[in-house]
Steps between C-alpha positions, in 0.01 A plus 500: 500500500616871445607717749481852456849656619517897572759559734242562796451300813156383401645322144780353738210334711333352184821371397522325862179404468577309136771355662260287676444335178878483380505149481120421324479815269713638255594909604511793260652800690395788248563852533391820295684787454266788431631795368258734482618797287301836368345549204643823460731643267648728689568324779707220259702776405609663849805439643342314820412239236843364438538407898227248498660157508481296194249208491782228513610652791169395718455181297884403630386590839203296500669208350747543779273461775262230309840312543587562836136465615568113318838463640362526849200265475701188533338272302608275215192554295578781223360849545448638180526900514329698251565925447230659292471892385127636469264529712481273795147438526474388149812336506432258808161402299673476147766258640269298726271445180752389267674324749247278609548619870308334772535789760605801547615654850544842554568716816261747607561841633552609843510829464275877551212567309669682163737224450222228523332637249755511239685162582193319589396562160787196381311246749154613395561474137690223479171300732270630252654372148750213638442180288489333850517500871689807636636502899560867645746431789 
């Protein structure tokens, strides 16, 4: 099974909720980092540009809590952890397709209107073109 892992609350209750299955399924914790940037030439030559952090930078900080996420589940069964750049919708679907995954959890969004909308968008895509069963926690 994959878990999708985000740093919210809501990814930290699907990975509770694959913990049900530590001992039956194999877990995939995988995170994407995202890094939008625009497609604008001026902007890659301001100033402001040079004070975004560096890509490695969120990949070690997702790999650091894909580990301590593992670290705390107590379980002997290996957790495999997986960090990603691109786009997370496509992503989650690319990996659960040529992974073979069974299932794919994914926490929903608890929060106003706006940001519903925009992060939903990661549970509704990923339902729509998953190569199987998908559980929003």
């Amino acid at each position: 099974m994959l878990v999708a892992i985000d740093g919210s609350k809501a990814a930290y209750e699907a990975f509770l909720e694959a913990l049900k299955y530590k001992e039956t399924a194999k877990i995939t914790l995988l995170s994407v980092i995202d890094q939008a940037i625009p497609n604008d030439q001026e902007f890659y030559l301001s100033p402001q540009y040079q004070i975004l952090p560096e890509v490695d930078e969120f990949e070690l900080l997702a790999e650091n809590y894909l580990n301590q996420l593992a670290e705390n589940a107590h379980t002997k069964h290996h957790i495999e952890k997986v960090v990603l750049e691109g786009n997370a919708n496509k992503c989650i679907v690319q990996y659960a397709t040529e992974h073979a995954i069974d299932l794919i959890i994914l926490g929903k969004t608890e929060k106003n209107l706006i940001e519903r909308v925009v992060l939903g968008q990661t549970a509704t895509y990923v339902t729509k073109h998953a190569p199987c069963e998908v559980l929003v926690k």
